[in-house]
C-alpha positions in Angstrom: 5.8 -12.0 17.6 7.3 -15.1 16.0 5.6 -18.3 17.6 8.4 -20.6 17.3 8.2 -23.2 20.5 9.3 -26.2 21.3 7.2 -27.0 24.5 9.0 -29.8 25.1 11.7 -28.2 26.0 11.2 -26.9 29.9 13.3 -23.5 29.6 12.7 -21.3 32.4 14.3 -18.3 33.3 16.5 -18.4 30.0 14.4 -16.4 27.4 16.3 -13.2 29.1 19.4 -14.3 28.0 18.8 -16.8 25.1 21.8 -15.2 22.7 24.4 -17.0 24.7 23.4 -20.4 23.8 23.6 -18.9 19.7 27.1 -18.3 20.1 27.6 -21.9 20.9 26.4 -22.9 17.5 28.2 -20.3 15.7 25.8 -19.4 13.1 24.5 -22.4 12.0 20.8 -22.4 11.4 18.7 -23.3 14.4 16.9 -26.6 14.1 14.4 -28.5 16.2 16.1 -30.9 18.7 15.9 -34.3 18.4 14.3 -36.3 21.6 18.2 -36.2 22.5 18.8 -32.6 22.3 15.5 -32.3 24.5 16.1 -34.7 27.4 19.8 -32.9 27.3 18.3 -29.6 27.8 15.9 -30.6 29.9 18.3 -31.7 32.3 21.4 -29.1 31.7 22.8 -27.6 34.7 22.4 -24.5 35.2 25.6 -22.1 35.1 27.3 -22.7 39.0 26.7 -19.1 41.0 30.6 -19.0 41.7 31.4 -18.2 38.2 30.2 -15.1 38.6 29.5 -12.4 41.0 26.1 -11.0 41.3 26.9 -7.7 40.2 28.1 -9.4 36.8 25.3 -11.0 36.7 23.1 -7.8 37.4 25.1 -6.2 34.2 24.3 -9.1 32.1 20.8 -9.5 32.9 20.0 -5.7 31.6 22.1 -6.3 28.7 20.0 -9.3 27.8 16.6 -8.1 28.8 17.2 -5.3 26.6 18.2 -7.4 23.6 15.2 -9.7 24.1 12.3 -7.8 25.2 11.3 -7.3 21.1 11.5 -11.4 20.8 9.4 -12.0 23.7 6.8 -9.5 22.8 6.9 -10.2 19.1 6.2 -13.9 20.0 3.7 -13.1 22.1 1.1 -11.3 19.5 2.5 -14.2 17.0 1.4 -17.0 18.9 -2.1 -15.3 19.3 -2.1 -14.2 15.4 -0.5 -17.7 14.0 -1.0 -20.5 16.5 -3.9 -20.0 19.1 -7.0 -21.1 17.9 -9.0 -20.1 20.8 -7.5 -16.5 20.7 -9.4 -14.0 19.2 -6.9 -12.3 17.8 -5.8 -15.8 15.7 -5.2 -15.1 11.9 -4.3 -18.6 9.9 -1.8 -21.6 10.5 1.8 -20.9 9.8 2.3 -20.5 5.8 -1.3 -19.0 5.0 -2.2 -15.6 4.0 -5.5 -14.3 5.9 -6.9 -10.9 4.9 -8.3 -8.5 6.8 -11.3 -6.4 5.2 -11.8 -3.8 7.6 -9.3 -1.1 9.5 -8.3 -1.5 12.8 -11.1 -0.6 15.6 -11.1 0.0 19.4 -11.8 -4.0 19.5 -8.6 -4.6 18.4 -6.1 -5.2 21.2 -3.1 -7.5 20.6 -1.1 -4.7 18.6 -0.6 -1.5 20.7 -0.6 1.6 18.4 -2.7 -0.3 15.5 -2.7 1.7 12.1 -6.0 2.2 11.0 -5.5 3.3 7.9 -5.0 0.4 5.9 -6.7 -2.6 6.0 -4.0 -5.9 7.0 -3.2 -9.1 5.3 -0.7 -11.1 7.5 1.8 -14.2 7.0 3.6 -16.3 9.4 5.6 -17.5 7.6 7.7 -20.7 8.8 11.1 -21.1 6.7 12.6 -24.3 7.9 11.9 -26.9 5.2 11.8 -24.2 2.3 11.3 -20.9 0.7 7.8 -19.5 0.2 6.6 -17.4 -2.5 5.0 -14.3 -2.5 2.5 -13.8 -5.4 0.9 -10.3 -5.7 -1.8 -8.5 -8.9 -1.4 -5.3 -11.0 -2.4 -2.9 -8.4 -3.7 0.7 -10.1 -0.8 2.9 -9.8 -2.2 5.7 -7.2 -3.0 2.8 -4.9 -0.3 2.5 -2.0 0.6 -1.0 -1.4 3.5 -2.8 0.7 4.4 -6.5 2.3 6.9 -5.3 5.0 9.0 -8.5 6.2 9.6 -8.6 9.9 12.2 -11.4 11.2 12.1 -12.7 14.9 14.3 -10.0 16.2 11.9 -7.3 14.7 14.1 -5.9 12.1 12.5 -5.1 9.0 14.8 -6.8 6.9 13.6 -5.6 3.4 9.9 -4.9 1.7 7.8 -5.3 -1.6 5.4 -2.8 -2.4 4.5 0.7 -4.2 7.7 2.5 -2.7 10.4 -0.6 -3.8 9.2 -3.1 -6.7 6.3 -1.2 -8.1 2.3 -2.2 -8.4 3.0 -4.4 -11.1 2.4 -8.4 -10.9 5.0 -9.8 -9.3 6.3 -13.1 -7.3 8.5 -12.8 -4.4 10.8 -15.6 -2.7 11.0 -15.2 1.0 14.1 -17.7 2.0 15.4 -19.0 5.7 18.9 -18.8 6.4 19.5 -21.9 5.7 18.4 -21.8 1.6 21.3 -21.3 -0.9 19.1 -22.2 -3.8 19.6 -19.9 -7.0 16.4 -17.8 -8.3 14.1 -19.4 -10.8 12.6 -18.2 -13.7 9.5 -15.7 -12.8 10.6 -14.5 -9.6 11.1 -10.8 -9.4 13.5 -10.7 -6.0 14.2 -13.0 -3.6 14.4 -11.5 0.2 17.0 -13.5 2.5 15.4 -13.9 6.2 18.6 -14.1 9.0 15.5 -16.4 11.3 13.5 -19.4 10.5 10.0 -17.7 11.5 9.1 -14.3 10.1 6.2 -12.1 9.5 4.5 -10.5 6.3 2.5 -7.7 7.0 0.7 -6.6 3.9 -0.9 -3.0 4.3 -3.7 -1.8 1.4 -4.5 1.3 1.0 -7.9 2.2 1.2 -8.9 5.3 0.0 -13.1 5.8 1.8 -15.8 3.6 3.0 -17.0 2.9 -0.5 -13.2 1.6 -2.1 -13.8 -1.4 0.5 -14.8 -4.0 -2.1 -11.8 -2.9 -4.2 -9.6 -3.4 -1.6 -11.1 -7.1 -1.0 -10.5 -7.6 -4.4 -7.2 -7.5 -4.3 -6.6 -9.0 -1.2 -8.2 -12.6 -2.8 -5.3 -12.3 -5.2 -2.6 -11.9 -2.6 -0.9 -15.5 -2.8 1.4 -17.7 -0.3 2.5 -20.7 -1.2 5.9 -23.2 -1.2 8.5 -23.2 -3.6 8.3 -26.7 -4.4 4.6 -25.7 -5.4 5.3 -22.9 -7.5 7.9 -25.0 -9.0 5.5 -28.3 -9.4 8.3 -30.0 -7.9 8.0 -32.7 -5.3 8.2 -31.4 -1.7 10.9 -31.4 0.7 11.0 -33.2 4.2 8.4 -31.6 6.6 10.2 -29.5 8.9 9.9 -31.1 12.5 6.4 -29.9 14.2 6.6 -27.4 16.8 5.2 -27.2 20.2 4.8 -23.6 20.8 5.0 -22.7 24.5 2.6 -20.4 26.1 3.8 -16.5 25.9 2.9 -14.4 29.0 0.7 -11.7 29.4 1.8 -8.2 28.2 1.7 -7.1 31.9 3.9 -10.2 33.0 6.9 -9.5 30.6 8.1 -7.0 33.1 7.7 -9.1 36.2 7.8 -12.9 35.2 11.3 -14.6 35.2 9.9 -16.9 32.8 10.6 -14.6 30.5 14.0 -15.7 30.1 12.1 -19.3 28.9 10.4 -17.8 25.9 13.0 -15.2 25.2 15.6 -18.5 24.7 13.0 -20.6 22.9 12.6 -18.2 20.0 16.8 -17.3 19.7 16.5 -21.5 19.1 15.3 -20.7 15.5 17.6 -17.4 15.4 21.0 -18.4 13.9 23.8 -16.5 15.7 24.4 -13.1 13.7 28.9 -12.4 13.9 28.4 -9.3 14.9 27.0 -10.9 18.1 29.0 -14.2 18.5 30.8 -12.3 21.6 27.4 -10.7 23.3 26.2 -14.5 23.4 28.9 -15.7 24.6 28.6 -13.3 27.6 24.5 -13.8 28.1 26.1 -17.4 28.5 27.7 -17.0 31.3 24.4 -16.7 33.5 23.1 -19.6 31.5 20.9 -17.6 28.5 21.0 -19.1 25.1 18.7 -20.8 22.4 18.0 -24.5 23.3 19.9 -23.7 27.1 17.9 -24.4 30.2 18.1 -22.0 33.1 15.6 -23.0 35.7 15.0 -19.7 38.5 14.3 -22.4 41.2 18.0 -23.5 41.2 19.6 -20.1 41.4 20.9 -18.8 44.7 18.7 -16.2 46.3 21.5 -13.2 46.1 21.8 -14.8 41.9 17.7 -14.3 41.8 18.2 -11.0 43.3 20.8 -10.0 41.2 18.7 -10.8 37.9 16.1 -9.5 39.1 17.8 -6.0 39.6 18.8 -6.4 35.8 16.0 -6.6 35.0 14.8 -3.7 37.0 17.7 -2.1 35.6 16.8 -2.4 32.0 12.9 -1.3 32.8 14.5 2.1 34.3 16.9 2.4 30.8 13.8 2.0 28.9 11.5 4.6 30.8 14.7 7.2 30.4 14.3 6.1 26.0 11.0 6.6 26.6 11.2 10.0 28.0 13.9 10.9 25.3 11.2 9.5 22.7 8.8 12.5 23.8 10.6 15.1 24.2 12.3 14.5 20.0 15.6 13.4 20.8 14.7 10.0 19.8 12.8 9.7 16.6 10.4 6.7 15.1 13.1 6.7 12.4 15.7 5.3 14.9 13.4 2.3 15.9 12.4 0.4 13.1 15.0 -1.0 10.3 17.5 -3.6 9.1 19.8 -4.7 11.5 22.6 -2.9 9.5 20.8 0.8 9.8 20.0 0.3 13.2 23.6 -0.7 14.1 22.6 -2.7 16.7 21.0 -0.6 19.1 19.2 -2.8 21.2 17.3 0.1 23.3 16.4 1.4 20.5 15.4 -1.8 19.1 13.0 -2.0 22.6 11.8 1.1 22.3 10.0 0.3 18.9 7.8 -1.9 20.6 5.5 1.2 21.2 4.5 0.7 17.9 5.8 -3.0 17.0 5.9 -4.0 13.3 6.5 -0.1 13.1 7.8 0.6 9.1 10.8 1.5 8.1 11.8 5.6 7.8 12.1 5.5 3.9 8.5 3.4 4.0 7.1 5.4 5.9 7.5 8.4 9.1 6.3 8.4 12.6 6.3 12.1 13.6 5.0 11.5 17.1 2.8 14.0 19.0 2.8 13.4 22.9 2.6 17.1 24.1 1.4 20.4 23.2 3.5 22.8 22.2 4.8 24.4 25.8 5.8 20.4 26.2 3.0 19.6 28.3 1.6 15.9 28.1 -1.5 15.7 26.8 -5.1 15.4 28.3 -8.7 15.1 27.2 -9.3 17.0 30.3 -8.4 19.9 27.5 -8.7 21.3 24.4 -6.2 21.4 21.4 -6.1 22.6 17.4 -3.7 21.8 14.9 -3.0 23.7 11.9 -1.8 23.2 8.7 -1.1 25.8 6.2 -1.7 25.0 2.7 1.2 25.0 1.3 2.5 22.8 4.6 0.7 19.2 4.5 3.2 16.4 5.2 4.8 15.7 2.3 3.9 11.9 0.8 4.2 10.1 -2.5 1.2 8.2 -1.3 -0.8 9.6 1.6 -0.7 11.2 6.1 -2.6 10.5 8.8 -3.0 11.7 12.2 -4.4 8.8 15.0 -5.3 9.0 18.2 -4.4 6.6 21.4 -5.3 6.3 24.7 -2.4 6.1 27.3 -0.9 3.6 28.8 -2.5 1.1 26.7 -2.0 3.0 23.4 -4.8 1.6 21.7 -7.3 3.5 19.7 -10.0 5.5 21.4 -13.6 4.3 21.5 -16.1 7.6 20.6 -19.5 8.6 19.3 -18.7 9.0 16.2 -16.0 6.0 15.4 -13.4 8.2 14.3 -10.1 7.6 15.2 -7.9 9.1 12.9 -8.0 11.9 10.4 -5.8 11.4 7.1 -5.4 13.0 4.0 -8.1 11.1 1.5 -10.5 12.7 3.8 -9.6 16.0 2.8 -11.9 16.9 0.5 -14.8 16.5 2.9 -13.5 18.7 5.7 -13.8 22.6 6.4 -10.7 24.6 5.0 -9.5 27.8 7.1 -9.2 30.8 5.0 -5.5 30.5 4.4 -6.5 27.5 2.7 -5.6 25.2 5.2 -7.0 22.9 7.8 -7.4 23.2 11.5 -7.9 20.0 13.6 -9.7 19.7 16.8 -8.5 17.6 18.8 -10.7 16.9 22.2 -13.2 14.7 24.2 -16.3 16.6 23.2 -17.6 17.9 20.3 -16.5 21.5 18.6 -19.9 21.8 17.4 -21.5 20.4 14.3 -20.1 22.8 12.1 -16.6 22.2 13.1 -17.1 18.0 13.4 -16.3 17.6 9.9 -12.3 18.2 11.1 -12.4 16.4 15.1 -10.2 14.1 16.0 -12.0 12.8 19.2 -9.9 12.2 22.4 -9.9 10.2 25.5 -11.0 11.5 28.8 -8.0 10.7 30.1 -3.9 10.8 28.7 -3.6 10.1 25.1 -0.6 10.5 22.9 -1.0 11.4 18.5 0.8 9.6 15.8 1.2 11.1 12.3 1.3 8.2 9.9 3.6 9.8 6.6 3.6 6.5 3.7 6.3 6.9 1.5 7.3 9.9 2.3 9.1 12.7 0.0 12.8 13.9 0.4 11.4 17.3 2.7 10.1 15.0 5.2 13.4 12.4 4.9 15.9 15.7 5.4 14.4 17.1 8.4 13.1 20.5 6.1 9.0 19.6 6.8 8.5 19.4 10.4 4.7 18.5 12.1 3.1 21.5 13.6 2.8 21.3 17.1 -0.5 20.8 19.4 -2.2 23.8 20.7 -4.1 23.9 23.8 -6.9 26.5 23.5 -8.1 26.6 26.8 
């Protein structure tokens, strides 16, 4: 979701195994290439087939698909959000804040499972020639806030907000990798990005219909801006402009070798973490690497084949993570953190692009609802209740929701009576069941009018149900709250 191209530069089947070229460069921050650096890349020769077998190259190709599925997707929706004017889904040039005064609707596509609890702000920010400043208002203190930073690898590298520097005024430095300047005076933290591109995803809470204009209001004091003009200091150089190649489809990730292009244009702006100087230097050995060329056409056809089975490989890893994901033994909490907490688990790392820009555990929990509780998948075709007793609501510092998705798509679900989620400011307004608790419909058609105030409305067809838990309490963290499971009723 990072845009960070260089069209200049003709990469072709190298995205797939861009870290190789990182370990090259040590871990020097990534740079633009001069006209030299271009025309050498442009005519680089391609790793000879004879220095490895194709079943090497088979391993290495999973291995690398796996690491950079996340960068090519991520770059994808970035390039639509940050550098496509013609997209609908564009936000605001790279370095600009644009707010978003609504919730997420069925006519929002580019992010599969969208939250629609909170109304967005979002910031690409580009980190090459300097540090950029955060500026944020007093929020009221039973408003949830957060900026969640997201680097080009999709690690949530740190966050400002309600649950980790208060709703109090602050300013915030957000620096590249390659910034060793020392804090100035009226800056409250400064967060330390390992990539040049990143993404600031502000969420607002917004607590009914009517809070809307509140929630505006504080979204017109959300600031970005340099350092240099926080400072009132004279700029620094221009980082070189950027020629953003064109991402591919969501569909054509899984079956375009051209992949491997993007995935090694945006490791060019990725500085080479130590902990995977040897990983890229293996990647490199079927010619994958930030700023390498690797051009399909020149491949053998048993090399081709053999990438191609990596990559098949990798897509049969990822359906087994994905069937591990419904069935508990994977948890949301395992896909979304700092590099350091999610120890490098690539798959894992994959796997959260079911819910890219997912938050952080300690920001906020995923409990995940794919099947009913005799661990059947789930339909509109039927019928299903949840219950919650009263003294069992998730338990939140700020405040649960439940959301519905279709399948495969996993967007939200289009129905007569534009609801697609049911949280916990809605409460008040919904039937309670003697026990003092709630029950939740959950189907296609309507429980009747006198059970509508508590429907979730479904898809015809497969869906899947995320609980949404923001800033969640220590019961939910240790594992002593559990979600209720789905009932089928008919």
């Amino acid at each position: 979701m990072n845009g960070f191209s260089r069209s200049t530069i003709r990469l072709t089947l190298a995205s797939m195994f861009t870290l190789a070229i990182l370990a090259a460069y040590g871990n020097q921050p990534a740079h633009a290439a001069t006209t030299a650096e271009q025309d050498e890349a442009a005519t680089a020769k391609p790793v000879a087939a004879s220095a490895i077998t194709p079943a090497e190259a088979r391993t290495i190709a999973k291995q690398a698909y796996i690491y950079g599925y996340p960068l090519v997707d991520s770059y994808r929706i970035q390039y639509a959000y940050f550098v496509d004017k013609s997209d609908p889904s564009y936000k605001a040039p790279w370095n600009h804040i644009k707010n978003i005064p609504n919730v997420y609707t069925p006519a929002d596509t580019a992010v599969q499972t969208p939250n629609s609890d909170t109304p967005y702000s979002w910031a690409g920010l580009d980190l090459r020639a300097e540090p950029m400043v955060l500026s944020v208002p007093k929020i009221e203190k039973d408003r949830y806030y957060s900026i969640q930073f997201t680097d080009a690898y999709t690690f949530n590298f740190d966050y400002a907000g309600t649950a980790t520097t208060g709703n109090d005024v602050g300013n915030f430095i957000v620096a590249g990798p390659g910034w060793k300047g020392e804090t100035p005076k009226g800056i409250k933290k400064v967060f330390h990005s390992e990539t040049d591109f990143i993404l600031a995803i502000y969420r607002t809470q917004l607590f009914n219909p009517a809070d809307i204009d509140i929630v505006k209001k504080i979204q017109a004091q959300y600031k970005v801006q340099p350092l240099s003009q926080f400072l009132g200091t004279a700029p620094p150089s221009a980082a070189p402009t950027v020629d953003f190649i064109k991402p591919l489809a969501k569909d054509e990730e899984k079956t375009s070798l051209e992949f491997f292009n993007i995935m090694n244009f945006v490791l060019s702006y990725c500085p080479t973490d130590p902990s995977e100087v040897e990983l890229m230097k293996r990647f490199a050995e079927i010619g994958v690497g930030g700023d390498m060329a690797f051009d399909a056409d020149k491949l053998s056809p048993e090399m081709k084949t053999a990438i191609e089975q990596g990559r098949e490989d990798a897509l049969q890893a990822y359906a087994e993570g994905v069937m591990k994901f419904s069935e508990g033994r994977v948890s949301a909490a395992d896909l979304f953190g700092t590099r350091q907490s999610m120890k490098n688990n690539y798959l894992n790392r994959w796997l959260g692009t079911i819910g890219i820009y997912g938050n952080s555990e300690r920001e906020a929990m995923y409990p995940v609802l794919r099947q009913d509780s005799e661990g059947r998948a789930l339909s509109g075709a039927n019928r299903y209740t949840l219950h919650f007793a009263a003294d069992q609501y998730p338990p939140v510092n700020a405040f649960w929701s439940l959301t519905m998705y279709d399948l495969p798509q996993s967007l939200l679900v289009s129905n007569p009576i534009n609801r697609y989620l049911i949280n916990s400011p809605m409460l008040p307004n919904m039937k309670k069941d003697a026990d003092g608790g709630i029950t939740l419909y959950i189907q296609n058609e309507s429980p009747g009018k006198d059970k509508e105030s508590n429907w979730l409305p479904a898809p015809k067809g497969a869906f899947t149900t995320y609980m949404r838990l923001y800033w969640p309490k220590q019961a939910a963290l240790d594992g002593s709250w559990t979600a209720p499971k789905l009932i089928r009723t008919n």
